[in-house]
N, CA, C and O of each residue as an XYZ file, in Angstrom:
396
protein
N       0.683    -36.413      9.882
C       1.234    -35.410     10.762
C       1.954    -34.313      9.993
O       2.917    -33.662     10.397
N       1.311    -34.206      8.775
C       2.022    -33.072      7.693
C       1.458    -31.741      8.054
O       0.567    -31.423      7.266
N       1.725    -30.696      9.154
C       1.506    -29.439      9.050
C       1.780    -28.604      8.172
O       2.930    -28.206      7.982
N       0.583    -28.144      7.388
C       1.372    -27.041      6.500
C       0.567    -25.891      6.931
O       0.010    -25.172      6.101
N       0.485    -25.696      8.160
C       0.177    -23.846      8.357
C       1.408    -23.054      8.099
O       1.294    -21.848      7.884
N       2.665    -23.668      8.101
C       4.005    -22.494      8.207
C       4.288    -22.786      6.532
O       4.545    -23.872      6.013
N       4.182    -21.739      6.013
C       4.709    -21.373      4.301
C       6.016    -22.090      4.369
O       5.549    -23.228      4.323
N       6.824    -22.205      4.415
C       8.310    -22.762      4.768
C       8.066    -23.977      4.480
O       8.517    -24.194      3.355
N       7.439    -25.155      5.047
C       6.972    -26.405      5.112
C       6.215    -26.380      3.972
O       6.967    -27.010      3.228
N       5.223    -26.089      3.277
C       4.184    -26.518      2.268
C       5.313    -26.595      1.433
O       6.405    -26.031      1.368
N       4.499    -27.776      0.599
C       4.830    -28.460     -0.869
C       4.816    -27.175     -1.843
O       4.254    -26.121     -1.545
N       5.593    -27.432     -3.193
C       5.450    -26.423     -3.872
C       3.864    -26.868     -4.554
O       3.309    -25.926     -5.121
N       3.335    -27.781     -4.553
C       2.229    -28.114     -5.312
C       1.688    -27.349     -4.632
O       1.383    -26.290     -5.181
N       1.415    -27.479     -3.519
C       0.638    -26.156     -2.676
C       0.660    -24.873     -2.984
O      -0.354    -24.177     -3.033
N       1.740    -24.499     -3.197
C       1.741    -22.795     -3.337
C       1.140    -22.734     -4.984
O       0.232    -21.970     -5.310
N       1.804    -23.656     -5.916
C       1.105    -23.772     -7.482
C      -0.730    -23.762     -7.419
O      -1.501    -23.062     -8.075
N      -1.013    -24.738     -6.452
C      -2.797    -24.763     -6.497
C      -3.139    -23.735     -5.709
O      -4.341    -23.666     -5.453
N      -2.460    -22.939     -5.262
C      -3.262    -21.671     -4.843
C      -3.108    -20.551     -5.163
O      -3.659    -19.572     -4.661
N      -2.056    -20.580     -6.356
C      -1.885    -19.463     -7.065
C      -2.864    -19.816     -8.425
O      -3.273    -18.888     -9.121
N      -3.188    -21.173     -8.728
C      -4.262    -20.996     -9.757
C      -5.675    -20.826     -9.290
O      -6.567    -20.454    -10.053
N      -5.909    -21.167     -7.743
C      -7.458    -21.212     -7.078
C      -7.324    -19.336     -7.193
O      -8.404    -18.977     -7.663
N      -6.678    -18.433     -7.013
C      -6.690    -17.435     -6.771
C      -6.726    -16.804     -8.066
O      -7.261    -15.696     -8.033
N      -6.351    -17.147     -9.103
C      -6.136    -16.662    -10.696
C      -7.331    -16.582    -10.867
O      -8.038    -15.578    -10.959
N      -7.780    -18.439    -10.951
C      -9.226    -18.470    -11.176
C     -10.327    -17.727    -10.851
O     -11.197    -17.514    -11.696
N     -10.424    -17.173     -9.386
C     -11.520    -16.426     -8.560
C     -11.556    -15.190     -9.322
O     -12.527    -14.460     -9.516
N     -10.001    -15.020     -9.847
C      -9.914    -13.139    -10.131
C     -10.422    -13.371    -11.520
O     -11.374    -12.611    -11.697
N     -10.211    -14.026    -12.469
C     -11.166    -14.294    -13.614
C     -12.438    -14.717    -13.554
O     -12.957    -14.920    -14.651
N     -13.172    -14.933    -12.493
C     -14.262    -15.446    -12.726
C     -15.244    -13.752    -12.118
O     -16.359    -13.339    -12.435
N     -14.035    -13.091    -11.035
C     -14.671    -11.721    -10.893
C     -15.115    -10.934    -11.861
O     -16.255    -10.525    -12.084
N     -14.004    -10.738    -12.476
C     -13.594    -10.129    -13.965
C     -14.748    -10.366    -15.335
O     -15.114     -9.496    -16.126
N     -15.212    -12.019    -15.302
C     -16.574    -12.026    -15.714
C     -17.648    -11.886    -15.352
O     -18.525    -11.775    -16.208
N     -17.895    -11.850    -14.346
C     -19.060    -11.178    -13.614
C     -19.043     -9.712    -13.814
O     -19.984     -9.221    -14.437
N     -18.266     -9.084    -13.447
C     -18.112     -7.442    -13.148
C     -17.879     -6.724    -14.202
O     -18.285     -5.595    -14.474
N     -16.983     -7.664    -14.978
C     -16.557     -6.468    -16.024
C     -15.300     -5.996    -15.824
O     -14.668     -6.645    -14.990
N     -14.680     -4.996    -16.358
C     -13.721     -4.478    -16.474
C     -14.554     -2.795    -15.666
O     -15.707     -2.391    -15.815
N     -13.574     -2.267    -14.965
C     -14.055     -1.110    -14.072
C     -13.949      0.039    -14.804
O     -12.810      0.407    -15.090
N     -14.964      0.745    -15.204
C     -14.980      2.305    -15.576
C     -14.141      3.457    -15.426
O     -13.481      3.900    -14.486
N     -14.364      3.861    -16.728
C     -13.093      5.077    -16.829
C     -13.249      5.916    -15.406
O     -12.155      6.136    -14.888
N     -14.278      6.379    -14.743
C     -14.025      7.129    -13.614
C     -13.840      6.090    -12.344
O     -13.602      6.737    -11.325
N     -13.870      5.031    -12.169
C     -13.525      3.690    -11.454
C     -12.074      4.360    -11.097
O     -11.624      4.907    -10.090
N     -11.491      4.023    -12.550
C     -10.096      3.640    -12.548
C      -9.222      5.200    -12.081
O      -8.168      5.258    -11.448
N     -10.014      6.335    -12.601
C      -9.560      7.526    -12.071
C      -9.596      7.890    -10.307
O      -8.806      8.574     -9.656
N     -10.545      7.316     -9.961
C     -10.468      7.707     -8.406
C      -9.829      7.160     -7.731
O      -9.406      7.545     -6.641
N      -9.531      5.566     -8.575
C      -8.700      4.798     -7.698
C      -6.911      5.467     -8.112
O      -5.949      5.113     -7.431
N      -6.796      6.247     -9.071
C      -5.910      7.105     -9.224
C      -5.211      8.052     -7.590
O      -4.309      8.114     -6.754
N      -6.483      8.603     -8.069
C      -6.399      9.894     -7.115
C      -6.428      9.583     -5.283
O      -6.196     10.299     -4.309
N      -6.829      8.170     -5.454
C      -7.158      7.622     -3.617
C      -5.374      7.264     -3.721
O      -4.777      7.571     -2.690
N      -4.825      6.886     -4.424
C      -3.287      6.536     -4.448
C      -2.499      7.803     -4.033
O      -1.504      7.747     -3.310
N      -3.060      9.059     -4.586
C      -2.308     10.261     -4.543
C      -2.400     10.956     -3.081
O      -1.427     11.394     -2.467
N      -3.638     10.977     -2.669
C      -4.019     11.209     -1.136
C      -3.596     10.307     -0.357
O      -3.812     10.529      0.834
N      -2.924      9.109     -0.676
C      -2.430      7.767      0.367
C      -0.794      8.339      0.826
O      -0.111      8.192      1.840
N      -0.607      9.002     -0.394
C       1.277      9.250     -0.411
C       1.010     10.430      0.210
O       1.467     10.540      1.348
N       0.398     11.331     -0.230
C       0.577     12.815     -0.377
C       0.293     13.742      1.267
O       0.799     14.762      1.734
N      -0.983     12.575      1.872
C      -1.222     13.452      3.084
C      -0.308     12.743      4.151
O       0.326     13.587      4.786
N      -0.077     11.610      4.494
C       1.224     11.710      5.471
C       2.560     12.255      5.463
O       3.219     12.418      6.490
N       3.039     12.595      4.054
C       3.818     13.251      3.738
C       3.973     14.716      3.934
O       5.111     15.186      3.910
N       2.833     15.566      4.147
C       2.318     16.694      4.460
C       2.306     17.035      5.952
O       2.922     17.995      6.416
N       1.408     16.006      6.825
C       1.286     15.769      8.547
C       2.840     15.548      8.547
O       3.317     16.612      8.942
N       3.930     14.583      8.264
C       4.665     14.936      8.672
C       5.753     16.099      8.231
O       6.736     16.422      8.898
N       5.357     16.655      6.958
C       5.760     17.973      6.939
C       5.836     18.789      8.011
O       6.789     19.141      8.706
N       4.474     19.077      8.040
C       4.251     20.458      9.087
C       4.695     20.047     10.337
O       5.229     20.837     11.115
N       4.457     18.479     10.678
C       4.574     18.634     12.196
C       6.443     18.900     12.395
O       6.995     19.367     13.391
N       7.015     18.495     11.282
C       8.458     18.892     11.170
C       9.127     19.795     11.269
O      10.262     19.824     11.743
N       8.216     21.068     10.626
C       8.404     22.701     10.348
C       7.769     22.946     11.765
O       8.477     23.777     12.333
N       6.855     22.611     12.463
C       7.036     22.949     13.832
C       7.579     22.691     14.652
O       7.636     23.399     15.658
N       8.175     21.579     14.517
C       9.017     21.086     15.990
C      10.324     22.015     15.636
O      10.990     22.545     16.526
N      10.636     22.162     14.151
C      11.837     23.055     14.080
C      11.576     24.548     14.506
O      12.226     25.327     15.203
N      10.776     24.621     14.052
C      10.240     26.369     14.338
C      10.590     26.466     16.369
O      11.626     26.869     16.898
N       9.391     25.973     17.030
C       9.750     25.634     18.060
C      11.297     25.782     18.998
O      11.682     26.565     19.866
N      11.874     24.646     18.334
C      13.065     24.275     19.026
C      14.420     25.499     17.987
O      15.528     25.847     18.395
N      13.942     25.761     17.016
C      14.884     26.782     16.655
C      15.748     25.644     15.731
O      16.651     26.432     15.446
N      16.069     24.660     15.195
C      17.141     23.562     14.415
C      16.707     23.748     12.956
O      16.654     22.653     12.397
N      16.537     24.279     12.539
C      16.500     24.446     10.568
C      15.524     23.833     10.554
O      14.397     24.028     11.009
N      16.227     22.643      9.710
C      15.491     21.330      8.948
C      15.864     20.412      9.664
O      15.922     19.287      9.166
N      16.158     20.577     10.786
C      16.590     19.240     11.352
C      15.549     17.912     11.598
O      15.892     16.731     11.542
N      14.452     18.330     11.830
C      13.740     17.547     12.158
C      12.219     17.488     11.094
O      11.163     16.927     11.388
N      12.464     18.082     10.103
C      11.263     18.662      8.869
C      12.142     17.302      7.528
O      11.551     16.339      7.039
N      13.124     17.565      7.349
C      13.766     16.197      6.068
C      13.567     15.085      6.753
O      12.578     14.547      6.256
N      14.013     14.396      7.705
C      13.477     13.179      8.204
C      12.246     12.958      8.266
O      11.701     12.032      7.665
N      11.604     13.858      9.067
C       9.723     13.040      9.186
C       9.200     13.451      7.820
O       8.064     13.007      7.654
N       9.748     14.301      6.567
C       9.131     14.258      5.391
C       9.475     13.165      4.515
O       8.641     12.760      3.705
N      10.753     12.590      4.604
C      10.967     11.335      4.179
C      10.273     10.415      5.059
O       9.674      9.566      4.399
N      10.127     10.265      6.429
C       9.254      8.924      6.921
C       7.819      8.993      6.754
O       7.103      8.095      7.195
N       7.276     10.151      6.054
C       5.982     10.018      5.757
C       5.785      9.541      4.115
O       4.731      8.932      3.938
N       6.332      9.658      3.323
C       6.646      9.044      2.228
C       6.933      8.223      2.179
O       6.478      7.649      1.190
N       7.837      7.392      3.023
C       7.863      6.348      3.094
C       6.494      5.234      3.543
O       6.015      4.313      2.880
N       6.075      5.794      5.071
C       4.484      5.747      5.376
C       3.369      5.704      4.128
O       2.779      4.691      3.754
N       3.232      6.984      3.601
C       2.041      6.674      2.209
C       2.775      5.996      1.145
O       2.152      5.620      0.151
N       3.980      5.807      1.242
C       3.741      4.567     -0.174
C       3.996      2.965      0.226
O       4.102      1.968     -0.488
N       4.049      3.139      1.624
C       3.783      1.460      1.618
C       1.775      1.504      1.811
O       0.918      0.891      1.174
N       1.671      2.302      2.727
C       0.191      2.440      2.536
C      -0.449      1.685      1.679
O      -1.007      0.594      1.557
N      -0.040      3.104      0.867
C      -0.603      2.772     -1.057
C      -0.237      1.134     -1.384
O      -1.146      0.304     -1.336
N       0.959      0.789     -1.671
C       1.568     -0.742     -1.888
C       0.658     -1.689     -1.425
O       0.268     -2.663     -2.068
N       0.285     -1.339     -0.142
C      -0.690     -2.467      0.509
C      -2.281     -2.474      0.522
O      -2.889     -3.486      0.869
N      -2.927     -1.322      0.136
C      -3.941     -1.201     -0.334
C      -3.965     -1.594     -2.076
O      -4.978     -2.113     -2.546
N      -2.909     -1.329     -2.845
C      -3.277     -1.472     -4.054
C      -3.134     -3.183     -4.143
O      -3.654     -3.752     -5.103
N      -2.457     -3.921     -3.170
C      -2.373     -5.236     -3.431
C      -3.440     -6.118     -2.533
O      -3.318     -7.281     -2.149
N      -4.505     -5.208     -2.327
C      -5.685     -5.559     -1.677
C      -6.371     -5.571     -2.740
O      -7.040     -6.600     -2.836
N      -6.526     -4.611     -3.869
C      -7.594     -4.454     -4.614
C      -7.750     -5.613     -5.534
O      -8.697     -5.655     -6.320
């Protein structure tokens, strides 16, 4: 009657054999595939830069308009440009820990 669907409950042997079943898979990719190409590794650059860069932008502008609009400065352009930065870099964070 040992449930271990809840992380909390599993044995540490558990979390140890599945951090080596998972090592293993990524080395055995790694010999199959290879190591990824200089323009591989560049686009996956640049897909990082468009992950941060364009929500940060959408909520630029939509910021500079709601201010424009309503007449308030920056009132509402520094917040949604920080919550879009915030937005593309968890993005990014969670796509790059997909790859």
């Amino acid at each position: 009657m040992n449930d271990t669907s809840d992380p909390a409950e599993r044995e540490p042997q558990d979390d140890l054999a599945e951090a080596a079943r998972k090592r293993h898979e990524r080395r055995e990719h790694w010999r199959r595939e290879g190591e990824p190409s200089l323009m591989r590794q560049v686009g996956q650059i640049g897909m990082l830069g468009w992950m941060i860069v364009t929500p940060a932008l959408l909520c630029l502008f939509l910021g500079r308009w709601i201010d424009r609009e309503a007449g308030t400065g920056i009132f509402w352009t520094a917040p949604l440009l920080v919550a879009g930065l915030a937005a593309g870099c968890w993005s990014a964070w969670r796509w790059m820990h997909r790859q």
